[in-house]
BANUDO-680475 format. One line per field, with one value per residue (C-alpha): residue in one letter; x, y, z. Coordinates in pm, whole numbers, plus 50000, padded with zeros to 5 digits. Example, Ala and Ser with C-alpha at 12.3 -4.5 7.8 and 13.67 -1.06 7.14 Angstrom:
<atoms>
residuo	(A:S)
X	(51230:51367)
Y	(49550:49894)
Z	(50780:50714)
</atoms>
This chain:
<atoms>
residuo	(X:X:X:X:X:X:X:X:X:X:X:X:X:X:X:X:X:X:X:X:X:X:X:X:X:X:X:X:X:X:X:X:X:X:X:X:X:X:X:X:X:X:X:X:X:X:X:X:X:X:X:X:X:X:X:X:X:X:X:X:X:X:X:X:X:X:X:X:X:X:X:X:X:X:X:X:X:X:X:X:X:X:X:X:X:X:X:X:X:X:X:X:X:X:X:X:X:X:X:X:X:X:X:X:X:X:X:X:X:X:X)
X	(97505:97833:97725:97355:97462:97692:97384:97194:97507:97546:97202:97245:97488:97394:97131:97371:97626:97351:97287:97610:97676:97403:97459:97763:97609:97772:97479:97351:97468:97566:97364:97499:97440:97298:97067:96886:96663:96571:96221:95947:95710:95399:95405:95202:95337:95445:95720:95933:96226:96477:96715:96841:96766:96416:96278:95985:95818:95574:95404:95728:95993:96171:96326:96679:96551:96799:96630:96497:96435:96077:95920:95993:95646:95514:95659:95448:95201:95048:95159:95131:95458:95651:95983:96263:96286:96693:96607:96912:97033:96716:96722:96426:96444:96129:95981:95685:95448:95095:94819:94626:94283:94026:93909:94291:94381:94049:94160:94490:94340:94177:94444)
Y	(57224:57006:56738:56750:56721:56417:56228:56304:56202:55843:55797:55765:55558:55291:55141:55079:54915:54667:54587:54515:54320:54120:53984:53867:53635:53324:53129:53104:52774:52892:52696:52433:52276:51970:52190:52388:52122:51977:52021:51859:51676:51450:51120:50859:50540:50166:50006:49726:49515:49413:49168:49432:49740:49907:50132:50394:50406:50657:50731:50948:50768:50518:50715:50519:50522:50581:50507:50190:50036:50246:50072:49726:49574:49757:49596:49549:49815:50125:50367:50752:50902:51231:51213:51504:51475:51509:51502:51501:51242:51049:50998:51018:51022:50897:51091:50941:50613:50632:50354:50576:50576:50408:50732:50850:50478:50592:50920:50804:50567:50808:50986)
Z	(67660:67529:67806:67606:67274:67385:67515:67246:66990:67218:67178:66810:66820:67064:66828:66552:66797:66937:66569:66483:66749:66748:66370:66469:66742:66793:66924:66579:66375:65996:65799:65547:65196:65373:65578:65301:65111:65512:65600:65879:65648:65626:65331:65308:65178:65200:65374:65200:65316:65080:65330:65535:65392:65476:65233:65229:64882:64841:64458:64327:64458:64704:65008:65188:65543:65807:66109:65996:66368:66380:66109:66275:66255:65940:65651:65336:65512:65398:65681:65731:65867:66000:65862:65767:65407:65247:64869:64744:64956:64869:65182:65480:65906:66020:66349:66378:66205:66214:66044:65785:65887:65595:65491:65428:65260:64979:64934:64894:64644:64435:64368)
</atoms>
């Protein structure tokens, strides 16, 4: 009987243990003021070069871009891109450039 009722007390235990443990995980990175406003995004817009400094401008605003080497080749173009957006940086990393396709450059237009 005692050697029942200490399983059966263990067993109500161990879940709570796991739990606590786990939140404590060090695998996960805490996440920072910088991190919070970071996000994957699509924008359309055009690149410019001003002497040495590259800069996406899309219909709000003109993004700082810090990875400037992938838009080699599409200044003063209308360009589709991936980028992680750091707003209040005003700041973009590029991922990806793409040539809007003509339907995408007259929607765009409309707009």
């Amino acid at each position: 009987m005692k050697t029942f009722l200490f399983v059966i007390f263990s067993l109500c235990f161990s879940p709570s243990v796991v739990v606590a443990l786990s939140q404590d995980a060090p695998n996960q990175a805490p996440k920072t003021r910088a991190d919070i406003g970071v996000r994957l995004t699509t924008i359309m817009g055009t690149v410019l070069e001003d002497g040495e400094k590259v800069r996406f401008v899309t219909e709000q605003r003109a993004w700082k871009v810090d990875n400037p080497e992938l838009l080699k080749g599409h200044e003063g173009h209308y360009v589709h891109a991936a980028a992680y957006i750091y707003p209040d940086k005003n700041l973009i990393h590029i991922i990806e450039v793409k040539i809007p396709t003509a339907r995408e450059t007259r929607e765009a237009d409309i707009k």
